[in-house]
py3Dmol code that shows the C-alpha trace and the ligand (Angstrom):
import py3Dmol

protein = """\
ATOM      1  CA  UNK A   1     -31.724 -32.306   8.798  1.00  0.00           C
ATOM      2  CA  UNK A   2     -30.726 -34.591  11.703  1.00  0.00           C
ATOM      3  CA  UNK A   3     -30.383 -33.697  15.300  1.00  0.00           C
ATOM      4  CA  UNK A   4     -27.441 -31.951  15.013  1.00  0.00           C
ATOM      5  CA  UNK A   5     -29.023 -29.903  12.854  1.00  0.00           C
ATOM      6  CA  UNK A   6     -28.965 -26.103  14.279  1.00  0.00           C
ATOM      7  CA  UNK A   7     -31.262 -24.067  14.247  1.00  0.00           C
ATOM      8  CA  UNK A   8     -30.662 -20.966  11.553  1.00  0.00           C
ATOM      9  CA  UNK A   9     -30.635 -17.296  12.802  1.00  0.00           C
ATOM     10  CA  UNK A  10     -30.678 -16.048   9.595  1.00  0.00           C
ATOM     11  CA  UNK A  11     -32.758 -16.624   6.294  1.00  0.00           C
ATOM     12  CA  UNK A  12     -33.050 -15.962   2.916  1.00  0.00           C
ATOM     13  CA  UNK A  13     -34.122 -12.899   1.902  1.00  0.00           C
ATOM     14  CA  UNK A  14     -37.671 -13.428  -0.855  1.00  0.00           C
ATOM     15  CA  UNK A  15     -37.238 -12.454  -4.633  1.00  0.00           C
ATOM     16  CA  UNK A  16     -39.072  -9.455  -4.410  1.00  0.00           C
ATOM     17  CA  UNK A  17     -36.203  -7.976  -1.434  1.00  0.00           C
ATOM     18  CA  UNK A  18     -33.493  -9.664  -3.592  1.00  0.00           C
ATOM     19  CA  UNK A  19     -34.507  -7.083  -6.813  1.00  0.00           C
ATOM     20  CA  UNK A  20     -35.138  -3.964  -4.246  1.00  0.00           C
ATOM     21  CA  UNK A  21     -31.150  -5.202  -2.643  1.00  0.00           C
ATOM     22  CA  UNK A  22     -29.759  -5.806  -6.099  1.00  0.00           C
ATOM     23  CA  UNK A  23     -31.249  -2.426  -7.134  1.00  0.00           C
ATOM     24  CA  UNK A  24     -30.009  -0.633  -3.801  1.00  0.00           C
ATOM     25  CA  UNK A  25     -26.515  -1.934  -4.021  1.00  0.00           C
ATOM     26  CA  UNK A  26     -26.532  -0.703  -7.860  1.00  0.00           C
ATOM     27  CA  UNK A  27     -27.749   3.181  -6.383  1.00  0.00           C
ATOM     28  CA  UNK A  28     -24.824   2.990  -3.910  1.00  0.00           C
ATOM     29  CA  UNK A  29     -22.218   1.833  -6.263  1.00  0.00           C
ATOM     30  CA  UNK A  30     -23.053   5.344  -8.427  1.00  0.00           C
ATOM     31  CA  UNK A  31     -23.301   7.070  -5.497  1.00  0.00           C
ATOM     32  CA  UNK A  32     -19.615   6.317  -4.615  1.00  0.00           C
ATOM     33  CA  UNK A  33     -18.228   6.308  -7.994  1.00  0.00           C
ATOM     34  CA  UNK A  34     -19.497  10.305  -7.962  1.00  0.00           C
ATOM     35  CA  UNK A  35     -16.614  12.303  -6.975  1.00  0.00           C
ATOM     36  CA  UNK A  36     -19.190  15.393  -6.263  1.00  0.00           C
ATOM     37  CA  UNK A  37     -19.848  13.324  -3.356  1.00  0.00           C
ATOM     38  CA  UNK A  38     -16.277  13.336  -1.977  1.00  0.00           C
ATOM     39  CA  UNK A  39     -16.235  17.109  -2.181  1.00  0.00           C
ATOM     40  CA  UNK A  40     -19.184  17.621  -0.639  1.00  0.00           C
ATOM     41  CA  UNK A  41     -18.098  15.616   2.334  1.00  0.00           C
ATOM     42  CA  UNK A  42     -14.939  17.113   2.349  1.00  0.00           C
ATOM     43  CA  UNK A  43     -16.169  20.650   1.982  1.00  0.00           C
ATOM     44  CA  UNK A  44     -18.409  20.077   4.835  1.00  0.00           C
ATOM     45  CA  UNK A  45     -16.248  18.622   7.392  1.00  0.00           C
ATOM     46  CA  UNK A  46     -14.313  21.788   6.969  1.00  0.00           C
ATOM     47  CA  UNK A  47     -17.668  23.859   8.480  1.00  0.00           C
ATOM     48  CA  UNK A  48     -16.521  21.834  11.881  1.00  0.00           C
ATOM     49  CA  UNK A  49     -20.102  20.641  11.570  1.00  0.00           C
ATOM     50  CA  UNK A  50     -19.031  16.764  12.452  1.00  0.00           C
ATOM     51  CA  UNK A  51     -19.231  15.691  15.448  1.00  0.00           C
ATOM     52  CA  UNK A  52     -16.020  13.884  15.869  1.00  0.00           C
ATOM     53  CA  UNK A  53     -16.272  13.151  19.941  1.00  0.00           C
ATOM     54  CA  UNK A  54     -13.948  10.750  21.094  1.00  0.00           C
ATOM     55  CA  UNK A  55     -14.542   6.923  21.249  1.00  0.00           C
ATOM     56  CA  UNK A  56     -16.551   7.093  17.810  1.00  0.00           C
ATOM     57  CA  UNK A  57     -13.395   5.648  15.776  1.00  0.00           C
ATOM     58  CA  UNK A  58     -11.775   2.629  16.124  1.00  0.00           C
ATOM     59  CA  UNK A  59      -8.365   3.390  18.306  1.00  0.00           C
ATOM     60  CA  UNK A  60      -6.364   2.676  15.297  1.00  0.00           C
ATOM     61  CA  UNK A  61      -8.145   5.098  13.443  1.00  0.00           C
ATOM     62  CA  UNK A  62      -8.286   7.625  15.886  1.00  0.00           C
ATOM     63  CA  UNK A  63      -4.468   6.993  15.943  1.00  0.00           C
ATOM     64  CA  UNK A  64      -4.489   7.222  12.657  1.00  0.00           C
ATOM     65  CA  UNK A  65      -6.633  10.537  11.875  1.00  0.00           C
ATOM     66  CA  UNK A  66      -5.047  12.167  14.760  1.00  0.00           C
ATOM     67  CA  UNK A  67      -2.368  13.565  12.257  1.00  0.00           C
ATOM     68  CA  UNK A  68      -4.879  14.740   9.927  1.00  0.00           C
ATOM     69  CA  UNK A  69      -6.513  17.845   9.219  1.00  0.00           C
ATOM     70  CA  UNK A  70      -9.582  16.292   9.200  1.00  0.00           C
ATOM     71  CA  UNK A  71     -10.673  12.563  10.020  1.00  0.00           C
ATOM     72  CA  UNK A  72     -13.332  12.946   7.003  1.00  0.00           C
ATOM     73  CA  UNK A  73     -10.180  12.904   4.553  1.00  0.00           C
ATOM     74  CA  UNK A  74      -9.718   9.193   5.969  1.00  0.00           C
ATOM     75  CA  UNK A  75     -12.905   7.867   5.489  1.00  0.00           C
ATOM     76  CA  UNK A  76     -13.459   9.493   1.781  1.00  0.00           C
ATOM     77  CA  UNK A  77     -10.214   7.847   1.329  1.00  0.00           C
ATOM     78  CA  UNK A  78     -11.502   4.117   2.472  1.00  0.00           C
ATOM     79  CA  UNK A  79     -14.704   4.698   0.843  1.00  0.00           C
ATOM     80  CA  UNK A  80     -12.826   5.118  -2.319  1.00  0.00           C
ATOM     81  CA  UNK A  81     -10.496   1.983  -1.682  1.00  0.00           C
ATOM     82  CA  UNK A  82     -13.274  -0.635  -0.518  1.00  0.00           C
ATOM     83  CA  UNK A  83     -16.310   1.034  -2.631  1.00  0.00           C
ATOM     84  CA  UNK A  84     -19.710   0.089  -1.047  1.00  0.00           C
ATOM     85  CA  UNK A  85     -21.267  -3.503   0.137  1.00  0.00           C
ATOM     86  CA  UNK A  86     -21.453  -6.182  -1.943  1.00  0.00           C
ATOM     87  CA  UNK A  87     -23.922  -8.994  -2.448  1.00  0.00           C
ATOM     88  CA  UNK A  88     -21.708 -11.526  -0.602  1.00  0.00           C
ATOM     89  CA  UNK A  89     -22.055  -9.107   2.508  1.00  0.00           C
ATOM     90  CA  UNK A  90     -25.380  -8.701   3.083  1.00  0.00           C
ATOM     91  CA  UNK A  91     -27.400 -11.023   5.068  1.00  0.00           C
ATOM     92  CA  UNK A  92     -31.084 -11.452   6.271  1.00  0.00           C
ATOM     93  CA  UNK A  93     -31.558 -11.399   9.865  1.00  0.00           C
ATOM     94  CA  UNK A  94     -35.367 -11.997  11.399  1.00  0.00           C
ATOM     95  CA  UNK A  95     -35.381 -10.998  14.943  1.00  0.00           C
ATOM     96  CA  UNK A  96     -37.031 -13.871  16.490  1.00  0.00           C
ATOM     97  CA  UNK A  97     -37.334 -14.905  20.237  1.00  0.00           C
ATOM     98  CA  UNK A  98     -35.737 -12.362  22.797  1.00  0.00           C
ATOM     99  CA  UNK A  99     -34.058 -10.755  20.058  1.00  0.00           C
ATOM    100  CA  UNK A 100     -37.662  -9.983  18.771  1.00  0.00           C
ATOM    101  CA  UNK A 101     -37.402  -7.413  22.109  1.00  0.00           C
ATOM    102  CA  UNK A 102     -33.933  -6.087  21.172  1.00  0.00           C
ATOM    103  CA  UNK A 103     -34.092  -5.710  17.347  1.00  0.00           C
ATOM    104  CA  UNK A 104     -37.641  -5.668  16.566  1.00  0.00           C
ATOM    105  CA  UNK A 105     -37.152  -1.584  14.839  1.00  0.00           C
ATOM    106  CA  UNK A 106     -33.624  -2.379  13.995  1.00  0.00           C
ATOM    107  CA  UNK A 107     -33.388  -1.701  10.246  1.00  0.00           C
ATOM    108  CA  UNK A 108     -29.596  -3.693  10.364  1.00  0.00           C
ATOM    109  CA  UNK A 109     -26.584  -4.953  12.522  1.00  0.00           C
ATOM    110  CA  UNK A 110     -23.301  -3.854  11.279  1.00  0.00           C
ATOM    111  CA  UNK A 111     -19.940  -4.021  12.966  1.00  0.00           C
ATOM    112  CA  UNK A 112     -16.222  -2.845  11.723  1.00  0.00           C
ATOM    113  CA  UNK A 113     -15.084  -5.178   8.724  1.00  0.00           C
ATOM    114  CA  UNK A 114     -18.378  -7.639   9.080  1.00  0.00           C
ATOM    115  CA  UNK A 115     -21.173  -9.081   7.381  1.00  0.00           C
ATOM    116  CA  UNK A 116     -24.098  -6.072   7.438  1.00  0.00           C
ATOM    117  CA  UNK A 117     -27.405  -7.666   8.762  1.00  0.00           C
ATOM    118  CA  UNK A 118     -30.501  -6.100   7.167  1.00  0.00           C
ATOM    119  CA  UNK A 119     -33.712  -6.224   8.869  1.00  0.00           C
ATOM    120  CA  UNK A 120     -35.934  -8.334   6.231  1.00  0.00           C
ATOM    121  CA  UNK A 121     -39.407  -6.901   8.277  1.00  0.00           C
ATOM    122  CA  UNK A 122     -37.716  -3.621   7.553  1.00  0.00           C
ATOM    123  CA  UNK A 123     -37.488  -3.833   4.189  1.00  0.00           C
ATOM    124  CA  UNK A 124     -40.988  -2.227   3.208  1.00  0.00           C
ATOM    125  CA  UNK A 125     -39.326   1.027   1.791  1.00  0.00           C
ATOM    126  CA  UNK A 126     -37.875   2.461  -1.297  1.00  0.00           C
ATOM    127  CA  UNK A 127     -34.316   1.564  -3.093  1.00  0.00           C
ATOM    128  CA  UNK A 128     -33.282   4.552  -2.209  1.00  0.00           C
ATOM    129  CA  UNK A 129     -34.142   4.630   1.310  1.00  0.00           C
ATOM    130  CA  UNK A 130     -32.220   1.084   1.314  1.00  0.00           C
ATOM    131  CA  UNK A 131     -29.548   2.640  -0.305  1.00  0.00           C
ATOM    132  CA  UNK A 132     -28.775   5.346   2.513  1.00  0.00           C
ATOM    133  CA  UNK A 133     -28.782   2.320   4.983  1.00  0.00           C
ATOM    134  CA  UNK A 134     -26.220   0.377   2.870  1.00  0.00           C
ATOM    135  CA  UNK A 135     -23.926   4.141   2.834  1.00  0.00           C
ATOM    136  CA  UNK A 136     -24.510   4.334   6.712  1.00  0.00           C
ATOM    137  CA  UNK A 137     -23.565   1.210   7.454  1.00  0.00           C
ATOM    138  CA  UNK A 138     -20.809   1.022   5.672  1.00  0.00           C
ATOM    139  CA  UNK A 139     -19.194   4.288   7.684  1.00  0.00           C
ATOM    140  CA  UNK A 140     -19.827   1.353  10.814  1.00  0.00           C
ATOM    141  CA  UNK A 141     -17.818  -0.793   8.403  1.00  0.00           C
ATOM    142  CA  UNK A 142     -15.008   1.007   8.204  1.00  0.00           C
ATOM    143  CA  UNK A 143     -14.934   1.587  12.125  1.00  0.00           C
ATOM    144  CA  UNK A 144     -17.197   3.687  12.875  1.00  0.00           C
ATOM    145  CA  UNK A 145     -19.914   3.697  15.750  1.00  0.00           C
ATOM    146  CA  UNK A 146     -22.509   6.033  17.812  1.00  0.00           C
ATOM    147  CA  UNK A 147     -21.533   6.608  20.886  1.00  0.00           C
ATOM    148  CA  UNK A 148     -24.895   8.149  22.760  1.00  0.00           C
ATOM    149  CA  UNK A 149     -27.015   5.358  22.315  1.00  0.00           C
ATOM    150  CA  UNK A 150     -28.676   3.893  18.696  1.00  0.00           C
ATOM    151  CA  UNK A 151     -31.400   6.983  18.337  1.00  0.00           C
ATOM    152  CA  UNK A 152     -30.960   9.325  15.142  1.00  0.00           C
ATOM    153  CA  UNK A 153     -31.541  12.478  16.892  1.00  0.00           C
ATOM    154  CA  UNK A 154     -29.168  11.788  19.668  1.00  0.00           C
ATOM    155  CA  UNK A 155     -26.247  11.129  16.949  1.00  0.00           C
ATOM    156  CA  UNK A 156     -27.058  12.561  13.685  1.00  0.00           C
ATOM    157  CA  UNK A 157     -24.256  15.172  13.447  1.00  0.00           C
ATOM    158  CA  UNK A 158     -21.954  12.093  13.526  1.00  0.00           C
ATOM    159  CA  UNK A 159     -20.322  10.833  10.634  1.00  0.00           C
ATOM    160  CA  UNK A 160     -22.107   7.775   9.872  1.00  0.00           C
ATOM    161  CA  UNK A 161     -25.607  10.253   9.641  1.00  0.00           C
ATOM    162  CA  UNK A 162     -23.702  12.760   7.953  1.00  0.00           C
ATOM    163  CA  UNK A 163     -22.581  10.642   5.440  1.00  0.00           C
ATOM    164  CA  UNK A 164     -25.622   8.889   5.094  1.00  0.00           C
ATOM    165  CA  UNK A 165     -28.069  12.018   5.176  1.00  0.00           C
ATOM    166  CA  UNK A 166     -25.692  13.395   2.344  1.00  0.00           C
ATOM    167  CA  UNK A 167     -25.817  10.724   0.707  1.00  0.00           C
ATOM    168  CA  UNK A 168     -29.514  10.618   0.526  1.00  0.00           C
ATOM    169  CA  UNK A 169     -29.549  14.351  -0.613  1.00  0.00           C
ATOM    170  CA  UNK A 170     -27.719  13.580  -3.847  1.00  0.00           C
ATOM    171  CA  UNK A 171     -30.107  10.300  -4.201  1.00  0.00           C
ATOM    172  CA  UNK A 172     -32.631  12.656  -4.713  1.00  0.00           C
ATOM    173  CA  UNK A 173     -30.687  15.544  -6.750  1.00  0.00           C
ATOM    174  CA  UNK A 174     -29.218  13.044  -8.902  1.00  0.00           C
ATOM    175  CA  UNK A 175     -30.822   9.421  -9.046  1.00  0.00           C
ATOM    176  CA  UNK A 176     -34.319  10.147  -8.749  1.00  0.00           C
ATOM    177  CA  UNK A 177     -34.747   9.682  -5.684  1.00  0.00           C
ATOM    178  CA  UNK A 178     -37.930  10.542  -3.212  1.00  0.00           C
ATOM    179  CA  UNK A 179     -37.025   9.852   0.310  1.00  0.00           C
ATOM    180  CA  UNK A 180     -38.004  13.013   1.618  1.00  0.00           C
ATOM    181  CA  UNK A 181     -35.007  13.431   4.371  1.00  0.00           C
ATOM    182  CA  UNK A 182     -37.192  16.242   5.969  1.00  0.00           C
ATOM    183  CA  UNK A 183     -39.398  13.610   7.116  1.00  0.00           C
ATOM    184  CA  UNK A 184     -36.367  12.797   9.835  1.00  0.00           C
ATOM    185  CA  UNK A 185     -33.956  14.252  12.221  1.00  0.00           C
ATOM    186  CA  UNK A 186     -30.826  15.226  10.278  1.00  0.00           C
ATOM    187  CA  UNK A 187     -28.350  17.444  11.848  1.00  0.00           C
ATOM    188  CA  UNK A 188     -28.842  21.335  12.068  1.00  0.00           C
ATOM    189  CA  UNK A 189     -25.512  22.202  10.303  1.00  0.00           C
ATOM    190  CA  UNK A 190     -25.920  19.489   7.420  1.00  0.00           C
ATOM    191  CA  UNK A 191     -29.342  21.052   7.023  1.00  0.00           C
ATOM    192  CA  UNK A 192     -27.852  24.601   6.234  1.00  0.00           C
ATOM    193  CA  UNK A 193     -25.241  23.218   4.213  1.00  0.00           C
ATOM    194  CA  UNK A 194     -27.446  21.648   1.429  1.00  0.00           C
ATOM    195  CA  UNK A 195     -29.786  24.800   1.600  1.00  0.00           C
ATOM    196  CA  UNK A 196     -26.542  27.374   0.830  1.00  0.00           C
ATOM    197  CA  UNK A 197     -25.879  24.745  -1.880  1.00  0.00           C
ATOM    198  CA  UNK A 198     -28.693  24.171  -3.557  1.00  0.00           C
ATOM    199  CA  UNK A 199     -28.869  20.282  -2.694  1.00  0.00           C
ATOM    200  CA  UNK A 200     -32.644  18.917  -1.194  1.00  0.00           C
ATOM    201  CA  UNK A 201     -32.571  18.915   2.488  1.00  0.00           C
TER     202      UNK A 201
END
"""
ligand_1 = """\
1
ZN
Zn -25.738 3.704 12.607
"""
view = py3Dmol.view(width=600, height=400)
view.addModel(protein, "pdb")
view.setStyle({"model": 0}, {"cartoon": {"style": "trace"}})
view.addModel(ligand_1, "xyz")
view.setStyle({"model": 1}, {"stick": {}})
view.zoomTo()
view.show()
């Protein structure tokens, strides 16, 4: 302490949020070591279901993918590369000040290749419910971003709530999970596709 000290932005995160991160991160890691997973996502973005409007992808992506089939093959692809978040990569950020206005109902900042910022006033939910965050975010990671605004209903047949809303369908077909994804806007399509296969919408 001294006065150059600066002030911190962000904070530790208490015990009890460390076990319900640690326990999170472990949920995603299964999630993307389960190749079911990859078919699923692959076998849906061939309904046409995802909404893959322009200026969602980073331009090098959307250089990229361009030449694809199918931009969903890329991102299965990085997903299997990089894997999930790590410990290292997660930080606590307490909206404070004027970013109290901006950030209050944020659950977490994330940006292509950085540091995910989770919401420790946020954190009053299940593993599993922390664990679709941590898959959502890390589409962001990769490059991805909403483009109409930061509401779910306004983007959720995008990829990032695609893969994310998936993703918390097999959390509850395969890892016990009980975040009831009815309780929230997912997108129409997505819904139809885990009712004709048997998944929990
Ligand atoms: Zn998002």
């Amino acid at each position: 302490m001294g006065l150059f000290s600066r002030k911190k932005i962000t904070s530790r995160f208490s015990d009890e949020h460390e076990i319900l991160i640690s326990e999170a991160l472990n949920l995603q890691e299964q999630l993307l070591a389960n190749e079911d997973f990859y078919t699923h996502l692959l076998e849906l973005s061939k309904t046409g279901s995802i909404d893959w409007n322009e200026n969602q992808l980073k331009q090098d992506i959307e250089d990229y993918t361009e030449n694809l089939p199918n931009p969903m093959t890329w991102f299965v692809e990085q997903l299997k590369v990089h894997g999930g978040y790590k410990r290292q990569e997660i930080m606590n950020f307490v909206p404070k000040g004027f970013g109290r206005l901006m950030y209050s109902k944020t659950t977490a900042i994330s940006a292509a290749g950085k540091k995910l910022q989770l919401n420790s006033k946020k954190l009053n939910r299940s593993k599993f419910s922390v664990a679709n965050t941590l898959i959502h975010e890390r589409v962001h990671w990769l490059g991805h971003k909403h483009i109409n605004g930061q509401s779910r209903p306004d983007n959720c047949c995008d990829a990032a709530y695609m893969i994310g809303d998936l993703a918390g369908s097999f959390l509850n077909q395969f890892y016990g999970g009980d975040e009831a994804n009815s309780a929230k806007t997912i997108c129409g399509d997505l819904k139809s596709y885990l009712e004709v296969n048997d998944l929990p919408t």
